[in-house]
Every structure is written in structure tokens, then in C-alpha cells.
C-alpha positions, -999 to +999 in steps of 0.1 A: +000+000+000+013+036-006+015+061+015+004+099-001+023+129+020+011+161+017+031+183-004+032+207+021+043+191+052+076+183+028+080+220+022+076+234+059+098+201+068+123+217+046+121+252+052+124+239+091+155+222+083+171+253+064+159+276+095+182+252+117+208+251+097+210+290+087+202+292+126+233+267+137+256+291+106+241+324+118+253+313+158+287+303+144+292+332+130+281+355+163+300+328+186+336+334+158+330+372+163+331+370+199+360+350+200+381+374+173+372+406+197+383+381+229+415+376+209+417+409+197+419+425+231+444+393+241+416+377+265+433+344+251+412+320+277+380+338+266+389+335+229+397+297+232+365+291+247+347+306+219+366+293+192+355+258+207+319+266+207+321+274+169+337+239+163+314+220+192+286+243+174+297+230+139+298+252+105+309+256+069+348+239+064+361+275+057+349+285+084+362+255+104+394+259+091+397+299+100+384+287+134+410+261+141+437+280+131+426+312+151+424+287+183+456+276+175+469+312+175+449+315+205+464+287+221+498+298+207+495+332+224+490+313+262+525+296+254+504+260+246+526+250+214+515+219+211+477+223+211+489+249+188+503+224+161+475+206+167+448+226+155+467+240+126+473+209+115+436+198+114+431+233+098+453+227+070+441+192+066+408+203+055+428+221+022+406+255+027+425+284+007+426+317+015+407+343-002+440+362-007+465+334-017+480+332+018+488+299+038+489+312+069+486+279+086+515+268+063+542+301+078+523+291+118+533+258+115+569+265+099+575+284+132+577+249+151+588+225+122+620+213+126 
């Protein structure tokens, strides 16, 4: 036997799926501007905290990737190398390119490559 659905409990399903969505990205983007203004005015702590909600939160990889590496720098600036090298290397990993041409997870990393 089939089952009919109404054509328009699939639209307002969608439409409530690309309200969450453009919600989740819309938070991510509030949570990542919070977190540049902590690290702006070097609350560090603050900024890493922040920078962790984006990724716990979840959003688009270039955004992902800018948030990794900025919690590395983050991370970098409260002398925690390691956790440093960490994140820029899951940044890099997800091949995002800068807008202007710059790897600057590349030149963070080469600080600590041996």
C-alpha cells in the first residue's frame, strides 16, 4: 500500500530544516566574532573558549578551518605550542584556501617544524 504525503508538510519540513541550519551558521558566525574581539583585546582564555563553541557548534569547512587556526593562535599566544600544532594541523588538513592566496597555517606551523 502507498502512502500519499502532503506536499506541504515536505516544504515546511524543509524550510524547518534550512531555519536550523542557517540558525546553527548564523550562531557560528556571532560565537567566531566574539572569539576574534576576545583575541583581539588578548583575553586568550576567553577566545579559546569561543573558538571551541564554533567547532562543538559546527559550520561551513572555511569556516572550520579559520576557526582552528585562530584557536591555534589563541592557544599559541598562552604559550600551549602543542595544542597549537594541533589545530593548525587539522586546519590545514581540511585544504581551505585563503581568499588572498596566503597559507597562513602553512608560515604558523613553519615556526615549530624542525
Amino acid at each position: 500500500m502507498t502512502t500519499l504525503v502532503n506536499p506541504s508538510y515536505i516544504r515546511e519540513s524543509i524550510m524547518k530544516n534550512k531555519k536550523t541550519a542557517l540558525s546553527r551558521s548564523h550562531q557560528a558566525i556571532i560565537l567566531m566574532q566574539q572569539a576574534k574581539s576576545f583575541f583581539e583585546s588578548r583575553q586568550y582564555n576567553q577566545a579559546l573558549n569561543y573558538y571551541t563553541q564554533v567547532i562543538d557548534l559546527g559550520t561551513t569547512l572555511n569556516n572550520l578551518a579559520y576557526t582552528l587556526y585562530m584557536r591555534g593562535c589563541a592557544y599559541e599566544a598562552v604559550g600551549n605550542i602543542e595544542e597549537a600544532c594541533l589545530d593548525w594541523n587539522e586546519a590545514q588538513e581540511l585544504n581551505q584556501l585563503h581568499s588572498l592566496g596566503v597559507d597562513c597555517i602553512q608560515q604558523a606551523l613553519a615556526k615549530y617544524q624542525a
